[in-house]
C-alpha positions as CSV (number, residue, x, y, z in Angstrom):
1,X,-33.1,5.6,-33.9
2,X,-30.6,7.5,-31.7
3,X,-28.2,5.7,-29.3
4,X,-27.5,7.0,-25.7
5,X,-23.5,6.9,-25.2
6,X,-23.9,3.6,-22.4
7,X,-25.9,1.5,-25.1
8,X,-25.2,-1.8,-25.3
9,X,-23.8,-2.3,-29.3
10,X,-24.4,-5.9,-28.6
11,X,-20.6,-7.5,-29.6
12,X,-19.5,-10.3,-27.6
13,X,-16.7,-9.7,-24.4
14,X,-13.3,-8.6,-25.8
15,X,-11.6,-9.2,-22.7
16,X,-9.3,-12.1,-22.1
17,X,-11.2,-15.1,-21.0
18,X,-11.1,-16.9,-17.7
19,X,-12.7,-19.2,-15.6
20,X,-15.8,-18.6,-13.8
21,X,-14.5,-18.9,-9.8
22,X,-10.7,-17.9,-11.3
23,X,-9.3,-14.8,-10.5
24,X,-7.1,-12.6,-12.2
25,X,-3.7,-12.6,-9.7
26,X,-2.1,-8.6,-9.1
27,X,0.4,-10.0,-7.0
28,X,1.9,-13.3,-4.9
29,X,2.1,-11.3,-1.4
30,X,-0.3,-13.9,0.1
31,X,0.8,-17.1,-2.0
32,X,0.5,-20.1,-0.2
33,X,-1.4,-18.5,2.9
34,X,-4.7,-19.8,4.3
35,X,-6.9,-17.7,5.4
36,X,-10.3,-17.8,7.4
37,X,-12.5,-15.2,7.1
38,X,-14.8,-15.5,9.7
39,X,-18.2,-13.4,9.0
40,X,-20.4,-12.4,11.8
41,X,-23.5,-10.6,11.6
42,X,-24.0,-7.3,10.3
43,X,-24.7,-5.5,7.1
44,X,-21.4,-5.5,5.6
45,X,-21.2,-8.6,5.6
46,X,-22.8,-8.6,2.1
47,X,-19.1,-7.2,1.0
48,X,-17.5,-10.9,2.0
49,X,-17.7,-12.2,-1.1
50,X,-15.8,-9.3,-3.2
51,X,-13.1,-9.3,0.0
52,X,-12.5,-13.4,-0.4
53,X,-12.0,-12.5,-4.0
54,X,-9.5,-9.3,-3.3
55,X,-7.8,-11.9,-1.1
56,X,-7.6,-14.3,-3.5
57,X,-5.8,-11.8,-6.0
58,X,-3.2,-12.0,-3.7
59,X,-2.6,-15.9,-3.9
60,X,-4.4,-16.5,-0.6
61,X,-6.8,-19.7,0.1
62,X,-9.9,-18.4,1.8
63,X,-12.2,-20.4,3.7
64,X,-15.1,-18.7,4.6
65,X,-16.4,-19.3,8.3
66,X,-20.0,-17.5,8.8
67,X,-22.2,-17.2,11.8
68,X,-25.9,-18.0,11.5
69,X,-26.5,-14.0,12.5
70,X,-24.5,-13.3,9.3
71,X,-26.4,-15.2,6.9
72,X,-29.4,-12.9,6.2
73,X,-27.3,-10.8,4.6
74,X,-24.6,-12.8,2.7
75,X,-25.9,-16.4,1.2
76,X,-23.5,-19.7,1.5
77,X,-23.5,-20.3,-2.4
78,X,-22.0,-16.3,-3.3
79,X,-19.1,-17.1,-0.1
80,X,-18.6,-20.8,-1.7
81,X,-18.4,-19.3,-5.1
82,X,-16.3,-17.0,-4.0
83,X,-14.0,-19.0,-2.1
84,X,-14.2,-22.3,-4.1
85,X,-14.6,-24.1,-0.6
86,X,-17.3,-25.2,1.3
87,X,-18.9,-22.4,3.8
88,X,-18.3,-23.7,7.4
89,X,-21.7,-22.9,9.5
90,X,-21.4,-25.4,12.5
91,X,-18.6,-27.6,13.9
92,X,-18.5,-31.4,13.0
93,X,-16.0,-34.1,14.3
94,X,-13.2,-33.0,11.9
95,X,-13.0,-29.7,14.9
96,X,-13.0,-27.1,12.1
97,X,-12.5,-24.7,15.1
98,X,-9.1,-25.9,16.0
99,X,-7.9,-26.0,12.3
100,X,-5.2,-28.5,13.2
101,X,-5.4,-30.5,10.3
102,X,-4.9,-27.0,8.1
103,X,-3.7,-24.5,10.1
104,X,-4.7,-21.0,9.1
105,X,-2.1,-18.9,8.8
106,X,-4.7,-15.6,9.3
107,X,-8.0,-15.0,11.0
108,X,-9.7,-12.1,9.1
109,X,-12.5,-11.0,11.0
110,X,-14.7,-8.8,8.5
111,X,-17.4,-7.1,9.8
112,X,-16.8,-7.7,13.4
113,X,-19.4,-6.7,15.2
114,X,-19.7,-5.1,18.9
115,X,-21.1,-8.5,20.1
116,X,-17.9,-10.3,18.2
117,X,-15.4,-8.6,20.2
118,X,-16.9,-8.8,23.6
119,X,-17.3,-12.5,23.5
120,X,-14.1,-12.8,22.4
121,X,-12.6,-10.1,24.9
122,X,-14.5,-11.9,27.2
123,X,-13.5,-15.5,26.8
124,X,-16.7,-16.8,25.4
125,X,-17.1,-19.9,23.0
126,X,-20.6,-20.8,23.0
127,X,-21.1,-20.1,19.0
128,X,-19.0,-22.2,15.9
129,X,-17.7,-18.8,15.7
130,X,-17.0,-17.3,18.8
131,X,-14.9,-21.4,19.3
132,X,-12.9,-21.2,16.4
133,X,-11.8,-17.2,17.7
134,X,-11.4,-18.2,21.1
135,X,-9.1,-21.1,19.6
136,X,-7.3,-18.8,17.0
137,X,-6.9,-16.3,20.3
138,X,-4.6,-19.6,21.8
139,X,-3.0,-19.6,18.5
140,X,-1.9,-16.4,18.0
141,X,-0.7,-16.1,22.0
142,X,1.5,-19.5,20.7
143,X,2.8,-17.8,17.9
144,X,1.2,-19.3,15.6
145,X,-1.4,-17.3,13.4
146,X,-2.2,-13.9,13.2
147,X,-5.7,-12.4,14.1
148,X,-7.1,-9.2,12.1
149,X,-10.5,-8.0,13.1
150,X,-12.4,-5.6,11.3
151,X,-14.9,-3.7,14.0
152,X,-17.8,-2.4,12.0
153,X,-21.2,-0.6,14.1
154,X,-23.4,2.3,14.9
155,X,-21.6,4.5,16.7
156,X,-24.0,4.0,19.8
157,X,-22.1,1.0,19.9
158,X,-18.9,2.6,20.8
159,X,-18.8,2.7,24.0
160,X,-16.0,2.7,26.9
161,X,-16.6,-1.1,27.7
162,X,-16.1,-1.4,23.5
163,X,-13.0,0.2,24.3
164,X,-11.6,-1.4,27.2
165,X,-12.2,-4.8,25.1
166,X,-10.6,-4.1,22.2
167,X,-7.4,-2.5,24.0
168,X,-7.5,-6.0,26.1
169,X,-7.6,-7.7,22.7
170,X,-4.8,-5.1,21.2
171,X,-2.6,-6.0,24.1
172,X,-3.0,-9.8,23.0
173,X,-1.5,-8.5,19.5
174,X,-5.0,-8.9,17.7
175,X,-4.8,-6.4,15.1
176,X,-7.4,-3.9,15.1
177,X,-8.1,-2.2,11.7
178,X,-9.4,1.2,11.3
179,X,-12.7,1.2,10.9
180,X,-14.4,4.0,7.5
181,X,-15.7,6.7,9.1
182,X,-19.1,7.6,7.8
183,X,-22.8,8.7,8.7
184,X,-21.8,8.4,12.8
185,X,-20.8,4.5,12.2
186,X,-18.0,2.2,12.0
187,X,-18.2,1.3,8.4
188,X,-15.8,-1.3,6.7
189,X,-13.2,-0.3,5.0
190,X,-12.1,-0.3,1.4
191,X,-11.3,-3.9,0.9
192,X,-7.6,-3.1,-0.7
193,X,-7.2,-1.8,3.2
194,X,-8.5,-5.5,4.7
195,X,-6.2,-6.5,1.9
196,X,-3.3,-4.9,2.9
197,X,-3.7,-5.6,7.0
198,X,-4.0,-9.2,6.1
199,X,-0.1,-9.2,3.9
200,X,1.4,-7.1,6.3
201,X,-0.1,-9.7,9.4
202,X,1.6,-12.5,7.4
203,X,4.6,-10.8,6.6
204,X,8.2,-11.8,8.0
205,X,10.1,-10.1,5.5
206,X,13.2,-8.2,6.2
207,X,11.6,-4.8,5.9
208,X,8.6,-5.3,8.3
209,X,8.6,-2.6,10.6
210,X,11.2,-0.5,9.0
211,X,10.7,3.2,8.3
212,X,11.5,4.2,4.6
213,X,11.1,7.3,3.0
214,X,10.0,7.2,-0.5
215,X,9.4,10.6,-2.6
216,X,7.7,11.1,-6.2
217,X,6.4,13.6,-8.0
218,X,7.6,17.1,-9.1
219,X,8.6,19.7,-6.5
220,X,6.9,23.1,-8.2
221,X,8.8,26.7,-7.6
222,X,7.1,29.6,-7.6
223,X,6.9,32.6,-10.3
224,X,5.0,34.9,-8.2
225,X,1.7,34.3,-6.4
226,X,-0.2,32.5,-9.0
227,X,2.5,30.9,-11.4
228,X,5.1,28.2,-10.9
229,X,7.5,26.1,-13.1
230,X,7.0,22.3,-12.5
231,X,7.9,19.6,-14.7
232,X,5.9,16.7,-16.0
233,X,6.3,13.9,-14.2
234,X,3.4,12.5,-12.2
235,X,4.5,9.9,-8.8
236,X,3.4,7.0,-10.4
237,X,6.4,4.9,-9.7
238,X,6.6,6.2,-6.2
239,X,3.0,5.4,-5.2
240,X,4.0,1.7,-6.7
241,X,6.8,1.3,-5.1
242,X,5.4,2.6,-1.4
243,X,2.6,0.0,-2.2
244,X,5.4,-2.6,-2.5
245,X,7.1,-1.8,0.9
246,X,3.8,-1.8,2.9
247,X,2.2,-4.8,1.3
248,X,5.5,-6.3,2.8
249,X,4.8,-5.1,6.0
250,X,7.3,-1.6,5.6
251,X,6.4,1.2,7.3
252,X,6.7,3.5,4.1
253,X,6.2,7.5,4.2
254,X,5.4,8.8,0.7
255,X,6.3,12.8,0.2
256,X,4.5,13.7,-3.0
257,X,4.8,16.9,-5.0
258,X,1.2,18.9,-5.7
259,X,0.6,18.1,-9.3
260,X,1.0,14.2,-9.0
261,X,-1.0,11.2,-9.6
262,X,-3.5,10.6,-6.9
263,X,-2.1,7.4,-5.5
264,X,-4.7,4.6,-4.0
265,X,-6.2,6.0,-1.4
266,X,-5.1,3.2,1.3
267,X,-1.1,4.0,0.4
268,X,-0.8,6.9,3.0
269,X,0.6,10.1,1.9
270,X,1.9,13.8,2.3
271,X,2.1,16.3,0.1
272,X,4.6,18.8,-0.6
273,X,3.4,22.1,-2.1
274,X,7.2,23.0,-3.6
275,X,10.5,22.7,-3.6
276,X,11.1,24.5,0.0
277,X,8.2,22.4,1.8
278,X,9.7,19.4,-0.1
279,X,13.0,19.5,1.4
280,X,12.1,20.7,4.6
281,X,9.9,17.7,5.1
282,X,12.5,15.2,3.9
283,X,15.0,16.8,6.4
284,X,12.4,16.6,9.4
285,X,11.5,12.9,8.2
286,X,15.1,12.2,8.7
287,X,15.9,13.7,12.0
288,X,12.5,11.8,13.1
289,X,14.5,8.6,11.9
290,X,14.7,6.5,8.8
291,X,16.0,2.7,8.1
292,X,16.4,3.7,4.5
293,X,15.4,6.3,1.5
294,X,14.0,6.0,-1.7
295,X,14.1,9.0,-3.7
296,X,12.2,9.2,-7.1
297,X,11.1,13.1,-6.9
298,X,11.9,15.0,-10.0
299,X,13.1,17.6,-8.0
300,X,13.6,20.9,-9.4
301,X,17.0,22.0,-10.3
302,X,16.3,25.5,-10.6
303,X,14.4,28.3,-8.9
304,X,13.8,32.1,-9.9
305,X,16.0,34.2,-7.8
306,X,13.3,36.3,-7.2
307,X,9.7,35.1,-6.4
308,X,7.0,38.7,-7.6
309,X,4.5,39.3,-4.8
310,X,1.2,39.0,-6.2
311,X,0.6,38.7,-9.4
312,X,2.5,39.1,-13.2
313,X,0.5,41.7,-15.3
314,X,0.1,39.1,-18.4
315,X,0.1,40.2,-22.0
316,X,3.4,41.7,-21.9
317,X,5.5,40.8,-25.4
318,X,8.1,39.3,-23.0
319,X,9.0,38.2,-19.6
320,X,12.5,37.4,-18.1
321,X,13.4,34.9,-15.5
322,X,16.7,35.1,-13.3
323,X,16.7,31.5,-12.3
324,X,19.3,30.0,-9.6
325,X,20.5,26.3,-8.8
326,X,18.3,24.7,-5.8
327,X,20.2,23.1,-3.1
328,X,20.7,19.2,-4.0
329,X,18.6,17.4,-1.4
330,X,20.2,14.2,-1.5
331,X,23.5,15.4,-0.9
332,X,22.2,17.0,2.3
333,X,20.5,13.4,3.5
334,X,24.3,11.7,2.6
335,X,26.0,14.6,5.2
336,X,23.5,14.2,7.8
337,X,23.4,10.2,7.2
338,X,26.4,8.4,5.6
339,X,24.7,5.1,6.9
340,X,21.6,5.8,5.3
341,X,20.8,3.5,2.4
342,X,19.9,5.0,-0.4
343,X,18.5,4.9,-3.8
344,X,18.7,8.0,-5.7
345,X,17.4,8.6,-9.6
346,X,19.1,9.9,-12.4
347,X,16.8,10.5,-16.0
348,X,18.8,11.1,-19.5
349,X,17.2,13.1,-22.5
350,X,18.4,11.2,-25.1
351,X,21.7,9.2,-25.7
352,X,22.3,5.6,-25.4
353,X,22.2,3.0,-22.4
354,X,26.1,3.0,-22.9
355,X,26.0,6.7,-21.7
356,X,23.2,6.5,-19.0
357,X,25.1,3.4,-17.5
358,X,28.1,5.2,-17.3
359,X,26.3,8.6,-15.6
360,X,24.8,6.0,-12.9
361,X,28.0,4.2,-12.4
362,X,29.8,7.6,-11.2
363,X,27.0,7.8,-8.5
364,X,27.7,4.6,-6.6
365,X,30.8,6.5,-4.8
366,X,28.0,7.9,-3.0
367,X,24.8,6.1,-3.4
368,X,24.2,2.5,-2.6
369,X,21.7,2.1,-5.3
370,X,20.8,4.1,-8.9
371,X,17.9,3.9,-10.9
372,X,18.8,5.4,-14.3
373,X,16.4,5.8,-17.6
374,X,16.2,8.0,-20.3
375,X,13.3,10.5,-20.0
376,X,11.8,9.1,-23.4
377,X,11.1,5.8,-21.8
378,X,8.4,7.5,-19.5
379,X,5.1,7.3,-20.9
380,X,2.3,7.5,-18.4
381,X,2.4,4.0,-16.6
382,X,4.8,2.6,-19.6
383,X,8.4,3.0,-18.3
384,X,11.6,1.2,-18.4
385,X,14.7,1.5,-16.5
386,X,18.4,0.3,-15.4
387,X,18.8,-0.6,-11.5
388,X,22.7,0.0,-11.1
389,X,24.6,-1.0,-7.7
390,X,27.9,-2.2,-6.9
391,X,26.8,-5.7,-8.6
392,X,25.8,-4.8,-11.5
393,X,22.9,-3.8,-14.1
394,X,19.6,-4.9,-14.6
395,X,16.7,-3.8,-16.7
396,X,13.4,-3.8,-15.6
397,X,10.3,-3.1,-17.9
398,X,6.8,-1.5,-16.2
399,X,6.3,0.6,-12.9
400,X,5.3,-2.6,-10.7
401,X,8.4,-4.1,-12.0
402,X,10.7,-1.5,-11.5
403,X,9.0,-1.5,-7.7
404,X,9.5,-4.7,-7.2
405,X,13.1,-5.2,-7.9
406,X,14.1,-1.7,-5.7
407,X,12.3,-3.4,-2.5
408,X,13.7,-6.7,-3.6
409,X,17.2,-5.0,-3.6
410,X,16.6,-2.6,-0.7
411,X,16.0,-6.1,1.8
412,X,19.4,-7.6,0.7
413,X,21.0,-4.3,1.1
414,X,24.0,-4.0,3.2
415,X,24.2,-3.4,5.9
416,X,22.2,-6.7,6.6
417,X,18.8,-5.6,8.6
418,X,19.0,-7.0,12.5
């Protein structure tokens, strides 16, 4: 009997048991938050369940709120699964419109459809859900929830009186998130996007708002037309540490060198196709105005003096290479910016912490903070490194780690952020 490669070999789970409604947390950016995600009616409203759940991941309470329109298409025991709280359908004595016995500290509105926002643009209540928005409207004009809706239609549905209502609601500060485009509709998005809109709602860290550059990857030089040298590091650490910043409600801008890691595809990103589009784009990011800059590129130190047009014959015995230091980026962002915090990277082949320490600690005449490791310690998502400052030395083990503790850093940097 032959088996196809997807055959079931019928052994038990391997993986790590947990409970049956638990979830497996990736991070505490929505810990003690309580969100409602209200559900109205429309197709992708059978995602609901997997969102409460990617909420949930974060550390958020969810409490589902669903309109009878939605219920075709999402039923009450998959949201109360999901959500380990009752599904609210209708509105009782306990008010669950008003919330004020527990306040929500977010209103996720996922799909909202066309109808959705033009009751609520309009002032209409006459639905459990179309109350509990028109209350959570109050709220958020008190300053005291956020509001995230999720518009999601067939584009005949976008029209100029769909626009003029969801400006009105924009100008409220109802947060509007962009909706997939696909097949001429206003799909939902990834749910790591609803995700992300919902931390960066909640957020009041010290970063929100602030514009930080953050680069990663290699920065390849050309051999001629065809060829370049590049090195072999991939962005990884970049991607996770841009996640960090907007997840806290940053406004980061990832430069990435052709040849990285693909990061998620919700962390925006540019990419830089070598070392002269690298640092030309770093330069115009910082005349355009940066709060601080995080810079994890393995830039390239050299370059051939001269670039062949075309391409090299190959199969030649031999092939010489005049190469030539590259200007040293950083050093250009101190001149123009002696303000500008900064976190620069310095990698060791070889030799002991003792040594790499002592490399970083000759940076800090210049650079606020270093983030030293020896090239070893690099292994695909595996890595380890020293975050050196003025302070001291710590070591940090794993990529989401090491992200962590440069944003956690980068918010207590001095100057204190206004």
């Amino acid at each position: 009997m032959t088996t196809g490669f997807h055959d079931w070999d019928f052994r038990p789970p391997q993986s790590a048991a947990i409970g049956d409604h638990d979830v497996p947390l990736v991070s505490s950016h929505l810990e003690g938050r309580r969100i409602a995600l209200v559900v109205t009616g429309g197709i992708a409203a059978l995602r609901t369940p997997d969102l409460a759940r990617a909420l949930r991941r974060r550390g958020a309470e969810v409490t589902a709120i669903c309109s009878a329109e939605a219920l075709p298409f999402v039923g009450r025991q998959a949201l109360e699964w999901a959500t380990c709280r009752p599904l609210v359908t209708r509105l009782s004595w306990r008010a669950e419109h008003l919330s004020d016995a527990e306040p929500f500290d977010v209103w996720l509105v996922a799909p909202a459809t066309a109808n959705t926002i033009a009751k609520l643009a309009s002032g209409i209540a006459d639905t459990p859900v179309t109350a509990a928005l028109a209350s959570a409207l109050g709220r958020l004009e008190q300053g005291r929830t956020r509001l995230v809706m999720a518009p999601t239609m067939h584009g005949s549905l976008h029209t100029s009186i769909l626009e003029r209502q969801a400006r009105s609601l924009a100008a409220l500060g109802v947060t509007l998130v962009a909706p997939r485009d696909a097949y001429g509709k206003h799909n939902l998005p990834d749910l790591e996007v609803l995700v992300a809109a919902v931390c960066r709602a909640v957020s009041r860290r010290p970063l929100r708002g602030r514009r930080i550059l953050v680069t990663g990857g290699p920065t390849p030089v050309p051999i001629d037309g065809v060829r370049r040298i590049v090195n072999r590091f991939s962005g990884r650490l970049a991607a996770a540490i841009s996640e960090e910043l907007l997840l806290r409600g940053a406004d980061p801008l990832l430069l990435l060198g052709q040849g990285s890691t693909p990061p998620p595809a919700w962390i925006p990103h540019h990419l830089v196709s070598s070392f002269d589009d690298y640092r030309d784009q770093v330069l115009a990011a910082l005349a355009g105005g940066l709060d601080a800059g995080i810079f994890s590129a393995a830039v390239a130190d050299y370059r051939p003096r001269q670039v062949h047009p075309g391409k090299l014959a190959s199969g030649e015995a031999s092939l010489s290479l005049e190469l030539e230091p590259t200007e040293k980026v950083i050093d250009q962002v101190r001149a123009a910016a002696p303000r500008l915090p900064m976190v620069t990277f310095k990698v060791l082949a070889g030799g002991s912490d003792a040594e790499l320490l002592a490399v970083a600690r000759a940076r800090l005449d210049r650079f606020e903070l270093v983030v030293a490791n020896r090239a070893e310690e690099v292994r695909g998502d595996e890595q380890s490194a020293w975050l050196v400052s003025a302070s001291g030395e710590s070591r940090y083990g794993g990529k989401p780690a090491i992200a962590r503790a440069i944003v956690d850093w980068l918010e207590l940097a001095s100057p204190p952020w206004p």
